[in-house]
C-alpha positions in Angstrom: -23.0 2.7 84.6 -20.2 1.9 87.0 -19.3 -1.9 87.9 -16.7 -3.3 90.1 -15.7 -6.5 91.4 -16.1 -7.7 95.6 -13.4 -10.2 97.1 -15.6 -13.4 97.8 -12.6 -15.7 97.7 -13.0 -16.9 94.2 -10.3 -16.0 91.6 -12.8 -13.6 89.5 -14.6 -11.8 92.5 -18.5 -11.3 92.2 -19.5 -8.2 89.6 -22.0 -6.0 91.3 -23.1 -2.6 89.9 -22.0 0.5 91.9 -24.3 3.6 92.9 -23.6 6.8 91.2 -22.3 8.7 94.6 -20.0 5.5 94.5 -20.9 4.2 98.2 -23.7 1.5 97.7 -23.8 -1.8 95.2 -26.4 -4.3 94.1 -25.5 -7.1 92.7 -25.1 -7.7 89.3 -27.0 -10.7 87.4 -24.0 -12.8 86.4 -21.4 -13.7 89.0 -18.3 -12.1 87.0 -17.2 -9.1 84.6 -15.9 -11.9 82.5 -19.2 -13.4 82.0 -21.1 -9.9 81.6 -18.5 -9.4 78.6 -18.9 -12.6 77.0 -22.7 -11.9 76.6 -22.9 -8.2 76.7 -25.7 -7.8 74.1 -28.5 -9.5 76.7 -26.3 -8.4 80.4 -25.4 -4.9 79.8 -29.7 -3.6 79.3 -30.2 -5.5 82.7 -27.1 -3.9 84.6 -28.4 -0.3 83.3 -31.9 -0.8 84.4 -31.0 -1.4 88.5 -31.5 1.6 90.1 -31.4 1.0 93.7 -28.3 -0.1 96.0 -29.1 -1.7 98.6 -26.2 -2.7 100.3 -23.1 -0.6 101.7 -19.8 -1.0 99.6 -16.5 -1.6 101.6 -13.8 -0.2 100.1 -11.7 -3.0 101.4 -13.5 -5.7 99.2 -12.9 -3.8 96.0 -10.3 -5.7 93.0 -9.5 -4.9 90.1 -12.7 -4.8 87.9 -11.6 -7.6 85.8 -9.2 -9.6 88.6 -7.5 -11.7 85.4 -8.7 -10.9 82.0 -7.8 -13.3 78.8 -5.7 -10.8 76.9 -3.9 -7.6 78.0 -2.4 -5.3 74.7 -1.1 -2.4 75.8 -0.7 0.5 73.2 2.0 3.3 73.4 -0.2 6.1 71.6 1.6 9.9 73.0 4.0 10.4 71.0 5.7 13.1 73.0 6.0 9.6 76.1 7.6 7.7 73.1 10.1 10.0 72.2 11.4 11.1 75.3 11.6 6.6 76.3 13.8 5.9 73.0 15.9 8.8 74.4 16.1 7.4 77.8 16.4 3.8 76.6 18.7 4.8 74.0 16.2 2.6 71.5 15.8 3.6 67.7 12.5 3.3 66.9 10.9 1.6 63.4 8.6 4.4 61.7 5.6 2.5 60.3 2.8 4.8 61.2 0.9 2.1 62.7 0.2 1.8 66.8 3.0 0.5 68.9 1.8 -2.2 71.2 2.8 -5.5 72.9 1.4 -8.4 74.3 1.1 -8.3 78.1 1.2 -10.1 81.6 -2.9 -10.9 81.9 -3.4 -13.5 84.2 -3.4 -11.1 87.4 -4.5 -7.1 87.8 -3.5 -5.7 90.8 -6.4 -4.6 93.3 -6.8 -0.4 93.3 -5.3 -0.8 97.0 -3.3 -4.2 97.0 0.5 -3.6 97.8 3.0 -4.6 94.9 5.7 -7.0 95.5 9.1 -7.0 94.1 11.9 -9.1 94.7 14.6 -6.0 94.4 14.4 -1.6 94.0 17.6 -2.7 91.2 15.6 -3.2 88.1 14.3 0.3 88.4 10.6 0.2 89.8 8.7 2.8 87.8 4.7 2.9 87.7 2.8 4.1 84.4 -0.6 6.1 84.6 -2.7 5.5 81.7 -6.3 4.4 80.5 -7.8 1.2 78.8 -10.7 -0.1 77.5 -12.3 -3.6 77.7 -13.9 -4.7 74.7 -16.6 -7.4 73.9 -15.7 -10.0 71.3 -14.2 -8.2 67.9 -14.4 -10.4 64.4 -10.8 -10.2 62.8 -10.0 -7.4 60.6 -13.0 -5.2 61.7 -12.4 -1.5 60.7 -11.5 1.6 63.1 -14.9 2.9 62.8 -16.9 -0.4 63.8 -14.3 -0.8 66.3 -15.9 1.8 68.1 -18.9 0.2 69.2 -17.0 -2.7 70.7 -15.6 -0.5 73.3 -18.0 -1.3 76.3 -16.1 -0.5 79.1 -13.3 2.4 79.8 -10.9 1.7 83.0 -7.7 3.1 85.0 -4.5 1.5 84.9 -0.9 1.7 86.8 1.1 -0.3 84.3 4.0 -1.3 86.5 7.3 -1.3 84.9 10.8 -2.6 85.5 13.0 0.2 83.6 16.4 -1.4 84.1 15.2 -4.5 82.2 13.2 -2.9 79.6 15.9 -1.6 77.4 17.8 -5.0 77.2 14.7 -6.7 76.7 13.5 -4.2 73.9 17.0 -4.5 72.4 16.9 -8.5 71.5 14.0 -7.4 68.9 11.7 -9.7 71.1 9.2 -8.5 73.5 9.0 -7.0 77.2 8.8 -10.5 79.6 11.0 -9.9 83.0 10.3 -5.9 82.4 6.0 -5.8 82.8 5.0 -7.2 86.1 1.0 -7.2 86.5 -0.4 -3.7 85.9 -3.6 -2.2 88.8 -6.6 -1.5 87.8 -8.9 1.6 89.8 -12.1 -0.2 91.3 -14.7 1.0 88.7 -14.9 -0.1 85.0 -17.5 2.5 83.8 -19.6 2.6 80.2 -18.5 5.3 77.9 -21.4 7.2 78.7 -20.1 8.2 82.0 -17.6 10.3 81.0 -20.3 12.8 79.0 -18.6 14.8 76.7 -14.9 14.0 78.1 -15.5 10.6 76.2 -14.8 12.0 72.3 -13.2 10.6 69.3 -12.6 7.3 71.3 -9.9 9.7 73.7 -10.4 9.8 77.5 -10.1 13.6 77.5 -9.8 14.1 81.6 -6.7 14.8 83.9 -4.7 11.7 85.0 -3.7 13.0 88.3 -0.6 11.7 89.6 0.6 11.2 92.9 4.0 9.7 94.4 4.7 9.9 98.8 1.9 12.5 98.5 3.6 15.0 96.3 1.9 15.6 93.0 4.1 13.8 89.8 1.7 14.8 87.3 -1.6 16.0 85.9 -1.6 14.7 81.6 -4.7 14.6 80.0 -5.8 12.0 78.0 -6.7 13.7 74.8 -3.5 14.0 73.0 -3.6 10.6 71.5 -1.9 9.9 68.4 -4.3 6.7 68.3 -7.6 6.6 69.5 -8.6 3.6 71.3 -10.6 2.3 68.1 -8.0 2.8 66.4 -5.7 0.6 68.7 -8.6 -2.0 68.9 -8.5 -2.1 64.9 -4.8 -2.4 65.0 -4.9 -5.2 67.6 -7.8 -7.4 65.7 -5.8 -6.9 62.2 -4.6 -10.2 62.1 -7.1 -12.5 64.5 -10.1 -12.0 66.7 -10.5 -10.6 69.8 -11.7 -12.8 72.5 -15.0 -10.8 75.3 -12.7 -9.4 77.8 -9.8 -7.7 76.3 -8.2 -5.5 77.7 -6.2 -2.7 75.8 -4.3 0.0 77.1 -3.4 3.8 75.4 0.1 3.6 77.3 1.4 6.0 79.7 -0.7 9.6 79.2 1.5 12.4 78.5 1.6 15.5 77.1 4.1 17.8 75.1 3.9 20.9 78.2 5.2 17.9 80.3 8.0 20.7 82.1 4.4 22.4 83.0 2.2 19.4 84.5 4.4 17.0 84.8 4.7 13.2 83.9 3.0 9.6 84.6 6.1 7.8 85.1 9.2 8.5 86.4 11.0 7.2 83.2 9.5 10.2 81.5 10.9 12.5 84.0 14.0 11.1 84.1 14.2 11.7 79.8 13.5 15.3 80.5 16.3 15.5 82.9 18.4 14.1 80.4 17.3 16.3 77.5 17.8 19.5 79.9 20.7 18.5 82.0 22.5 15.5 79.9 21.8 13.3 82.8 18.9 11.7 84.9 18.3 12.8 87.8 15.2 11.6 89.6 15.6 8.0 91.2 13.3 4.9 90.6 10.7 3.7 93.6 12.4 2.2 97.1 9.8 0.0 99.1 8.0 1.4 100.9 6.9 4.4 98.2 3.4 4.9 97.6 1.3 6.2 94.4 -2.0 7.8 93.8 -3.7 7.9 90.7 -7.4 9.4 89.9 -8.7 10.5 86.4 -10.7 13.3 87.1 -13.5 14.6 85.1 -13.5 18.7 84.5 -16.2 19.5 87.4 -14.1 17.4 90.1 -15.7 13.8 89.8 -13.5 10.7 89.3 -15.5 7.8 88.0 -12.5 5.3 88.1 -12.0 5.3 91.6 -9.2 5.6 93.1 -5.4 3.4 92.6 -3.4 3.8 96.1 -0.7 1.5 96.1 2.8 0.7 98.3 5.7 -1.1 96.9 6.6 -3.5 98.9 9.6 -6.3 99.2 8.4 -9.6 98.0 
């Protein structure tokens, strides 16, 4: 099952459920994802029974599945992305064996297509390919293993970052405010079940193809997670409950032949340049730069949609 949200002018869109060739919709029978989630147990049997599309879906229309969600965590689960960042932000990490995460900006997701606005290219424009999952409502201290069944949804995400601020910010022993700007989401929040067998051990094991001004960044594939996403949703409902909605990300994807296939931020690239060559070498987005992200399945499908975005000047 794949769902998306239309623009109607309303600040949470109306959900509607999306054909399997991805051209056609019917609508769903709440008006929002946010509602579907908060009563998933009687919604989600009556979004998998509609089988027919009626109506044509226009690309242009299309947010960000969930256009503001009630809590954004964002995980940082590949280890070989977190090294190579503590390197580039010259950051000594805490060992503790647990998930890294923070607290994010959740109040607005970018649309797959929407251009993002900053105010300057100074604070080092950087997007971040990864994958999330939205959960429905998780008791406090639930297990790893029960976690798993709260995963109801499986999305796309550009988390846009601000690298010239992030070190600083990290630095204080606070969290990231000024650095996170609102991350995208790709038009089509699907069910686990989508992705077949490329959906294992609570990994998104697909390609995150990466694109910047047309010329491929990177290909990483999700499965190298040190923490699967149960385990981050575990982690993240340790010490309260999860409110229908969540959204929780497995940071940028990234694996350790990154000099093969390449990276999902340009941070990452830039701390291989300064592992090879003592210095970084690859600049940070100018407006007027574009990026392309699809998560593609091994026989060529990409049940996320599509993010397609331009960096603009606010």
């Amino acid at each position: 099952m794949r769902l998306a949200t239309l623009d109607d002018g309303t600040p949470d869109g109306r959900l509607v459920v999306v054909s399997p060739e991805g051209d056609r919709f019917a609508p769903a029978p709440v008006d929002t994802l946010q509602q579907a989630m908060e009563s998933w147990a009687f919604v989600a049997p009556v979004l998998a029974g509609i089988s027919e599309f009626p109506e044509e879906l226009d690309a242009a229309l299309l947010r960000a599945p969930l256009p503001r969600a009630w809590q954004w965590l964002d995980g940082s689960a590949f280890a070989c992305h977190g090294d190579l960042m503590d390197k580039a932000l010259g950051v000594v990490p805490v060992k503790t064996g647990k998930p890294l995460m923070y607290q994010g900006t959740s109040d607005k997701f970018y649309g797959p297509a929407e251009d993002v606005r900053f105010l300057t290219e100074e604070t080092g424009i950087d997007f971040e390919g990864e994958f999330g999952v939205i959960v429905d409502a998780v008791p406090m201290g639930t297990s790893a293993a029960d976690c798993m069944k709260h995963i109801r949804l499986i999305v796309q995400i550009n988390d846009w970052s601000l690298r010239k601020l992030a070190g600083p910010e990290m630095k204080t022993g606070f969290g990231w405010v000024q650095a996170k700007p609102p991350c995208s989401m790709a038009p089509f929040a699907v069910t686990p079940e989508e992705l077949g067998g490329e959906w294992r051990d609570g990994r998104v094991c697909m390609d995150l193809l990466v694109d910047w001004n047309g010329q491929r960044f990177g290909a990483a594939n999700g499965e190298p997670m040190g923490h699967g996403f149960h385990e981050l949703v575990a982690h993240a409902c340790a010490t309260r409950d999860l409110v229908a909605g969540t959204v929780i990300g497995s940071g940028t994807v990234s694996n350790a032949n990154y000099r093969e296939i390449g990276s999902s931020c340009i941070a990452e690239r830039r701390g291989i340049e300064l592992v090879d060559f003592g210095e970084p070498r690859t600049e940070f987005m100018r407006f007027g730069d574009t990026v392309r992200m699809q998560g593609t399945l091994a026989d060529g499908r990409a049940p996320f949609g599509v993010i397609e975005q331009k960096v603009v000047k606010a």
